[in-house]
ROKEPA-326756 format. One record per residue (C-alpha): x, y, z. Coordinates in steps of 0.5 Angstrom, whole numbers, padded with zeros to 4 digits, always signed. Layout:
XYZ...
# end
This chain:
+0036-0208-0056+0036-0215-0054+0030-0218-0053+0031-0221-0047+0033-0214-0043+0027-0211-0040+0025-0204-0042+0028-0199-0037+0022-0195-0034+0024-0188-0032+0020-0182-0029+0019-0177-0033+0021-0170-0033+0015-0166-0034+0010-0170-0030+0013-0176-0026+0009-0182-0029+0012-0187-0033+0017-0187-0039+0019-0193-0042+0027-0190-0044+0027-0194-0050+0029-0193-0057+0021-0195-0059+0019-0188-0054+0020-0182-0059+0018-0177-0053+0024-0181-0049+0026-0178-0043+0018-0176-0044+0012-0180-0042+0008-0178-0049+0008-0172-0055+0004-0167-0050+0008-0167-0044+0014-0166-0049+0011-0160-0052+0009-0157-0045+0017-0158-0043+0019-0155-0050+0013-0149-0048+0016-0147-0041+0023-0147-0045+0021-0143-0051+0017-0138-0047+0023-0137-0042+0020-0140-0036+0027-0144-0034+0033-0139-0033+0038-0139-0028+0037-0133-0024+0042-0128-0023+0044-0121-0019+0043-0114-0022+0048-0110-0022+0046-0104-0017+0042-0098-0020+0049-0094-0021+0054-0099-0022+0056-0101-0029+0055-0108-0033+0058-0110-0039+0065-0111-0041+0069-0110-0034+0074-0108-0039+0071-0101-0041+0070-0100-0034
# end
């Protein structure tokens, strides 16, 4: 990176402070190693899903071909 362009600072996306998005920050886009881990726990424990409608009680689900 040429030293005469500043670092760019972005929000970072667990906890809104300041994250220098740069090659020297190896938690980029995080601010430090802990709001990284934070971010990694809520996707290893299943906290971030796309929500979806359940097939009603007596309809089928699966494969519509085997319907």
């Amino acid at each position: 990176m040429d030293a005469s362009v500043p670092a760019k600072m972005v929000r970072c996306p667990a906890c809104g402070g300041d994250s220098l998005c740069s090659a020297n920050n190896p938690f980029r886009p995080f601010c430090s190693e802990r709001c990284k881990n934070i971010d990694f726990g809520a996707w290893a424990s299943e906290a971030f899903r796309v929500p979806t409608e359940a097939p009603p009680e007596d309809a089928m689900f699966g494969d519509p071909k085997l319907q």
